[in-house]
Structure formats: structure tokens, C-alpha cells
N, C-alpha and C positions, 0 to 999 in steps of 0.2 A: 476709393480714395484717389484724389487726384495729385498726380507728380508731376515734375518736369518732364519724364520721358515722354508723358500723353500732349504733347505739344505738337505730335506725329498725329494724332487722331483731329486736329484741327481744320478750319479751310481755311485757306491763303488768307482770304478778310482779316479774319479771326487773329491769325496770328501773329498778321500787320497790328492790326489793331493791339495786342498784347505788348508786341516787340518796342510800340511809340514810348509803351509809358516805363521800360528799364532802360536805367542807364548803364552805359556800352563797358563801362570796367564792373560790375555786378555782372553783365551776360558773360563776358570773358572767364569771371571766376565760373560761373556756373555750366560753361560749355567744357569746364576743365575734366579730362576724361569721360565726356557724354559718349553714347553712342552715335555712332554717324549720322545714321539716318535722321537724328533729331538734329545734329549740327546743318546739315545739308537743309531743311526745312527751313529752320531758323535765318539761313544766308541767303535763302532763295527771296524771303520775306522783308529783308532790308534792303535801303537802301544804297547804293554804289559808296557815298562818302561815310555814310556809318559800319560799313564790313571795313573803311580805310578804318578808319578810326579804334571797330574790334580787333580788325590784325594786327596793329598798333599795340593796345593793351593786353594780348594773346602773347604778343614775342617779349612784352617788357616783365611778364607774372613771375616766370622762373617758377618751382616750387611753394606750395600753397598748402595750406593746413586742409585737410578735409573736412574738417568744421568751417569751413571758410567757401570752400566748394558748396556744401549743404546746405548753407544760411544765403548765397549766392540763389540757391535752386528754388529756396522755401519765400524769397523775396519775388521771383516769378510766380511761382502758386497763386501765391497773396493778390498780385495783380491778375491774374485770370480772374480769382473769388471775387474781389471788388469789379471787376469789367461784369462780371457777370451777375454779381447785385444789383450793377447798375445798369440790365436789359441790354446792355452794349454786344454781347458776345452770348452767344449758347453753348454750356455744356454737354453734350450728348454724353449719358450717364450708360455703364453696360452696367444691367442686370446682375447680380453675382451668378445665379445658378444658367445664363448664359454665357457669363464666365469660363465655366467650366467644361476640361474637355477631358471625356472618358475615354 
């Protein structure tokens, strides 16, 4: 199943290519309480005047409903699912029973 967190399993292309088609208050909700390394991915992959623009909408959020966080994350998904219906992007899929570590 694919989340926001696997944004980290992407390559720079890919990611740019993701990060064009959400807009910057949607990423800001959804960067709300990520883990680093997926914030640090994501900042490396934009633009100069659109991280102005997300630290912008980062300092203005204040407290946010975690439903709002989630619908934020599941609107990124959605745009990888479409980028990637439409050839633009490759998902690299793990295996479940590679998945897993004994």
C-alpha cells in the first residue's frame, strides 16, 4: 500500500515531478508532523520560491485537525496514483514476503 511516507523510496525526477502538481497549502498540511526524512526529500525537490511560499503556509497553519493532516497526505497519494497511470512516474512495488524481516 502506498503512503506519503514512501515519498523517501522515490528519485529526485519522480518526486519533482509529484511535488509540480500539489499545491503548497495541501503540502504544508500534509508535512504537519511528517517524519524528517520525508520533509527533508520533499524540500530538497522544490523549488527556492515554493519552500518561500511552504514556510509561508507552515508558520500561518497553527493547529490542524488530523483529519485534515490525512486528507492533506491522501491528496499526494492520489497524485503519484494518477502520475503513475499516466507512465509519468514508476512505482517500485516491495514484495510483501520481502517485506518482511525475521
Amino acid at each position: 500500500m502506498l503512503t506519503f511516507a514512501d515519498l523517501v523510496r522515490f528519485d529526485r525526477r519522480d518526486v519533482q515531478q509529484i511535488m509540480r502538481g500539489i499545491d503548497p497549502t495541501v503540502l504544508a498540511l500534509a508535512l504537519k508532523g511528517a517524519p524528517e526524512n520525508v520533509e527533508q526529500v520533499i524540500r530538497a525537490n522544490i523549488s527556492e520560491r515554493t519552500k518561500e511560499i511552504l514556510d509561508a503556509e507552515v508558520s500561518s497553519l497553527g493547529a490542524v485537525r488530523m483529519s485534515q493532516v490525512e486528507e492533506a497526505r491522501a491528496d499526494v497519494v492520489r497524485q503519484i496514483r494518477e502520475l503513475e497511470n499516466e507512465g509519468i512516474i514508476t512505482v517500485q512495488r516491495v514484495e510483501e514476503e520481502d517485506a518482511l524481516v525475521l
